[in-house]
Structures are given as structure tokens and as C-alpha cells.
C-alpha positions in Angstrom: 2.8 -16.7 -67.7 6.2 -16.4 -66.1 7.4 -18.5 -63.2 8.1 -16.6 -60.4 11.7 -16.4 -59.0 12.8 -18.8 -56.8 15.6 -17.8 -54.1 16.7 -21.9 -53.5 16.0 -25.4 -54.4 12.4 -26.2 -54.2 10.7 -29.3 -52.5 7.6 -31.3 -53.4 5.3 -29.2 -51.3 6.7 -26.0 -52.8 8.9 -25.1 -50.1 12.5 -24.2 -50.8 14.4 -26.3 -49.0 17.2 -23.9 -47.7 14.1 -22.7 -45.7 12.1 -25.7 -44.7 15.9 -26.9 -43.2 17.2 -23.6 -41.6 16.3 -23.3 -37.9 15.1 -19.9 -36.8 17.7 -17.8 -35.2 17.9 -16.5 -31.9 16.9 -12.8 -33.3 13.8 -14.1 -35.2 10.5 -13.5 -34.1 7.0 -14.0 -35.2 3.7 -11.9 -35.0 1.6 -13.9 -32.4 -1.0 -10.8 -30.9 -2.4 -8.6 -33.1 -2.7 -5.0 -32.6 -6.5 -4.9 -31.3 -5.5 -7.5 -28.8 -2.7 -5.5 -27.7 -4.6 -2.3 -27.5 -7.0 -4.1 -25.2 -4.8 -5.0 -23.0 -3.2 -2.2 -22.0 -6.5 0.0 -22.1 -8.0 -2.6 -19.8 -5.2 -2.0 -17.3 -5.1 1.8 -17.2 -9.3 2.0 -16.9 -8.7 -0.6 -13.8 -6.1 1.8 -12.5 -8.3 5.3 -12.9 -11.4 3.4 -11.3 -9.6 2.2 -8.2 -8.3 6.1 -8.2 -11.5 7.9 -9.3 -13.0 5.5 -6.7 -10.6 6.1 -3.7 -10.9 10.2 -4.3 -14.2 10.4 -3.3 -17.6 11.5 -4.2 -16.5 14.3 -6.5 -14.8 11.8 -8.8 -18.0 9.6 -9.0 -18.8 10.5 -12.7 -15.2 9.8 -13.4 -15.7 6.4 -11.6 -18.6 5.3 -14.0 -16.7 6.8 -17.2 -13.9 4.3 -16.2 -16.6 1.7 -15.9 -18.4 2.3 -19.1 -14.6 1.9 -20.5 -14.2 -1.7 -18.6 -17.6 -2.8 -20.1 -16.9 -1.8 -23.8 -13.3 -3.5 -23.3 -14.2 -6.4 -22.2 -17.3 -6.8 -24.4 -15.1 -6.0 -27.5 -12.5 -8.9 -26.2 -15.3 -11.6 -26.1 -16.5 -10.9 -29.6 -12.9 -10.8 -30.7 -12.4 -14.1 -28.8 -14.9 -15.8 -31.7 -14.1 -13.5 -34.8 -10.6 -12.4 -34.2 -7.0 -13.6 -35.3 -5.6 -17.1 -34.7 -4.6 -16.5 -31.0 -6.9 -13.8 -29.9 -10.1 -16.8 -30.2 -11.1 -18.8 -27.4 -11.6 -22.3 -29.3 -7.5 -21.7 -30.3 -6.2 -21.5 -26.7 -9.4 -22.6 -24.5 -8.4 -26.3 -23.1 -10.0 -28.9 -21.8 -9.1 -30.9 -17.9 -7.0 -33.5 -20.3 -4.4 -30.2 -21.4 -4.4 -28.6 -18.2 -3.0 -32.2 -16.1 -0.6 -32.5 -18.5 0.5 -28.4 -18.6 0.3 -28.9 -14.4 2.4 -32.4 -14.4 4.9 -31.0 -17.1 5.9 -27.8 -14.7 5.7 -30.7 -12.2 8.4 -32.1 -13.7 10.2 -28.8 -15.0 10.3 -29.7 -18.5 9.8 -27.4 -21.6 6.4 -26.1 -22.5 6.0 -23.1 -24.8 2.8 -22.3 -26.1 2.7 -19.8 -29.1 -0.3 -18.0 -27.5 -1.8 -18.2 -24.1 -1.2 -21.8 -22.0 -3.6 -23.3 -20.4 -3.0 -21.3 -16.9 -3.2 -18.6 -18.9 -6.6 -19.4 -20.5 -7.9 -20.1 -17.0 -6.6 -16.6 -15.7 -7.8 -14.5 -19.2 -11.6 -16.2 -18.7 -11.4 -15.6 -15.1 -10.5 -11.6 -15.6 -12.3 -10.9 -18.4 -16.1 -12.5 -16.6 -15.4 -11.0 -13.3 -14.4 -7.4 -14.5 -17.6 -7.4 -16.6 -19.4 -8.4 -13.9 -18.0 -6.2 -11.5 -18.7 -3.3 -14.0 -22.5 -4.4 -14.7 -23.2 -4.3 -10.7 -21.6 -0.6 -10.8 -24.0 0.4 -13.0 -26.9 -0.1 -10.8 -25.1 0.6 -7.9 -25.0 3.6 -5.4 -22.0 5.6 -3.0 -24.7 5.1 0.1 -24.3 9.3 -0.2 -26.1 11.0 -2.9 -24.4 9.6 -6.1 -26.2 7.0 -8.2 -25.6 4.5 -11.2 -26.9 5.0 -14.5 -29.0 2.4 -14.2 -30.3 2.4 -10.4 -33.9 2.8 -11.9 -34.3 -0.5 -12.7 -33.9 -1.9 -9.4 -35.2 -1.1 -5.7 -32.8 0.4 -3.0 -32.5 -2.8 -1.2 -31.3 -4.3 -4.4 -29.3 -1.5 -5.4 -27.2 -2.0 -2.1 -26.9 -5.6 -2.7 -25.4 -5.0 -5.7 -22.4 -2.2 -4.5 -21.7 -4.6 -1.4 -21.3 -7.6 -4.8 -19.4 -4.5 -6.8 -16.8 -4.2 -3.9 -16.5 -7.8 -3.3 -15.6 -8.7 -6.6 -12.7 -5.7 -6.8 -11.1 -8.0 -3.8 -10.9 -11.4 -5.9 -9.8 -9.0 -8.8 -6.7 -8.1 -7.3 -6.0 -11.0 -6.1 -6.0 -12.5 -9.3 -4.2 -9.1 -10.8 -1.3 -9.9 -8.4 -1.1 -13.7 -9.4 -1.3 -12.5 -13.0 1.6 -10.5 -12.5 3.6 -12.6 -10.3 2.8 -15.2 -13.0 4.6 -13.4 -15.4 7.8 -12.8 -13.5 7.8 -16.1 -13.1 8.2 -16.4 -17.0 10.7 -14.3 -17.0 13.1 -15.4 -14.2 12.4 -18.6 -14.5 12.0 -19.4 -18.3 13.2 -16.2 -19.9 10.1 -15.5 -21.8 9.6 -11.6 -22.0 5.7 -11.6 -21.9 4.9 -8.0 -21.4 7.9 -7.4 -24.4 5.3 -10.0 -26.5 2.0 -8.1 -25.6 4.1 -4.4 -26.5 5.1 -5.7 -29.8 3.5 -8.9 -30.3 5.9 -10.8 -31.2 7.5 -13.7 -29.4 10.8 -15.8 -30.4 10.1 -17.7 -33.7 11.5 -21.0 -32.1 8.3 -21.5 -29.8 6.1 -20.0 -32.7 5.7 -22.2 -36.1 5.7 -20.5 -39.0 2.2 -22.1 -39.6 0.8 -20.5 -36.8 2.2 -16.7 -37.0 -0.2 -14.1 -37.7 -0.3 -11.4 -40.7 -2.8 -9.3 -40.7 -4.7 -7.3 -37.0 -8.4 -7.1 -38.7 -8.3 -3.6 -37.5 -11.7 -2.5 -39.4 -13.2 -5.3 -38.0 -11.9 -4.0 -34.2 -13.2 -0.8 -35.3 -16.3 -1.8 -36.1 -17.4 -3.5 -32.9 -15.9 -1.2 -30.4 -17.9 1.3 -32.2 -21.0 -0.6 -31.9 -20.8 -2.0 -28.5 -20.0 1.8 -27.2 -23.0 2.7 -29.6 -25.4 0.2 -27.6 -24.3 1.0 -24.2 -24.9 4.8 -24.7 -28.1 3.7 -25.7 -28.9 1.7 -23.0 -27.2 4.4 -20.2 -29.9 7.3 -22.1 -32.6 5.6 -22.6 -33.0 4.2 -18.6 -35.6 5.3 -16.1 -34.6 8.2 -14.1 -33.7 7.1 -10.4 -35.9 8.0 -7.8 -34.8 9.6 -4.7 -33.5 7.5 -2.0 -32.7 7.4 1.5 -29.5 6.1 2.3 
């Protein structure tokens, strides 16, 4: 067998050494989110845009409304799973931290030194859990939810009216600590950008970010795309199931 071409003087762990001593350039960048991950993202924020729309036009959007609902819960239930069998920075155990991380994150901003994280940092984990768990939520209480008019959830046959209400008042409340936490997302990342001149939105369009605050170890090559495939096809599957197979509502007085 042949040896294969070698383009410099190689080390003892196989390296050439030309590359294990050239710095990465200003210009080089490194694959950090896959595609799926990006795909999500953006998905997630347009359904959160047409539901606070569909919601604010009225009753004769309603089935729009719950479309855009259905689309939160599929999202965000496809983003779990991919935070346990995804790529390197898309899983939880990769960029989930402990109290011990976040003091030292918090006390090196503190003291305005440099911190660069090749995926999310530990703020960042905080925020993504926090989003993710209280959009699902929010989109779970829609479905047995009611417009206190004539329109119902999908699911209002499983519960009472009393509870039914209980849950819209819980739907609407946690819209409220959404935003908020949309609007310190996005200040968050203009923050980033003034601040440390790190293009996040740029890194979740192309994902990519600068090589010199991603290792070469820890870049990404491949999205898993049939995987992605697979269980956004199967978590829409089971919730179509579980929308056709529920009890009819009865009427209600409201």
C-alpha cells in the first residue's frame, strides 16, 4: 500500500507541523451549528411571530393560531431530542454548566476579560433551557385552552371549563415572561456585537464562527440531516395522532 501524500513535515502525532504551528487567520472560520440547529431556530422565531399575529387578528385567525402552535410544539420537541442525539454543540451535556461555570462566566464579564465559548456560554445555556421549557409549555396549555367566544383547543375535551380557563389565563401569562426573555435575548446579542464583535446571528445564518475561538478539535463536519428528518417526522406523526384521536369538546358557556 502506498503512503499517502504529505503536504509538510510531519510530527509524532501525525500532524504536519506547518499546520499544528500556523495560527488561524482572521478570514478562517469553523462549522460550529449544524444545519438542523439552524433551521430551528429560525422556524421557531417566525411561528412565535405568526402566533402573536394570528392571535392579535382575532377569532377568524384562531385555526391559524393553533397551526402556529402545533408548529412551536413539534420545534421545540425536535430541539430536545436533538439536545441528546445531535452534533457536538447542538447537546445539552456539551454546553449545559454547572453553578461552578456560571460564577466564574459572571466574575470574568465582571472583570471584562476574554471569554469565547465555541458554542453557547453559560448565559446562553440558561436563556436556551429557559425558552425552549416555557414555549413548550405555553404551547401544551394552548391546546386545551379556549378564546372565552366560541373557539376551542384541540384538546379541550380532556379537561372541564373551569380548567380549560385556568389554563388560557396560564397560556397568556407565559407569552408575557416570553417576551421578556425574547427582548433580553436580543439585547444579549447586541451586546456581543458592540461590545465583543462577535456576529452571532451571522454564526446561526451560516454556522460558522471565527476559527480562533473554535478548536479545530471541536468543529463540526457533518448536520445528521436524516436523523433531523427522522424525528421531526415522527414527533409531527404523534401529535397528529394525539390532536385526531381526542374527545370531541362539549359545548360550553363562556
Amino acid at each position: 500500500m502506498s503512503a499517502l501524500p504529505s503536504s509538510g513535515p510531519v510530527s509524532h502525532s501525525g500532524r504536519t507541523l506547518d499546520a499544528a504551528a500556523a495560527p488561524p487567520t482572521a478570514s478562517e472560520h469553523r462549522q460550529v451549528w449544524d444545519l438542523p440547529v439552524r433551521l430551528f431556530h429560525w422556524a421557531l422565531v417566525t411561528a412565535f411571530i405568526a402566533s402573536y399575529v394570528t392571535n392579535k387578528l382575532g377569532i377568524a385567525y384562531f385555526k391559524y393560531h393553533v397551526w402556529c402552535g402545533y408548529s412551536v410544539i413539534v420545534l421545540v420537541s425536535f430541539r430536545i431530542l436533538w439536545g441528546i442525539v445531535g452534533t457536538r454543540h447542538a447537546r445539552f451535556r456539551n454546553f449545559v454548566r454547572g453553578p461552578g461555570a456560571m460564577a466564574r462566566y459572571l466574575l470574568g464579564l465582571a472583570r471584562g476579560g476574554e471569554q469565547r465559548y465555541p458554542g453557547h456560554n453559560p448565559l446562553g445555556a440558561v436563556m436556551v433551557l429557559a425558552l425552549l421549557l416555557a414555549l413548550l409549555a405555553q404551547a401544551l396549555t394552548g391546546l386545551f385552552g379556549n378564546d372565552e367566544i366560541v373557539d376551542v383547543g384541540p384538546l379541550y375535551g380532556y379537561v372541564s371549563n373551569e380548567r380549560s380557563l385556568w389554563l388560557t389565563s396560564l397560556h397568556r401569562l407565559l407569552f408575557d415572561w416570553i417576551f421578556a426573555a425574547v427582548v433580553i435575548h436580543v439585547l444579549a446579542v447586541l451586546a456581543h456585537l458592540v461590545v465583543k464583535k462577535e456576529r452571532l446571528v451571522r454564526a446561526m445564518l451560516t454556522g460558522r464562527k471565527p476559527a480562533h475561538s473554535v478548536p479545530a478539535a471541536e468543529a463540526i463536519h457533518s448536520s445528521r440531516l436524516w436523523l433531523a428528518v427522522v424525528l421531526v417526522i415522527a414527533i409531527a406523526a404523534a401529535l397528529a395522532w394525539i390532536v385526531n384521536t381526542a374527545p370531541l369538546a362539549a359545548p360550553a358557556s363562556f
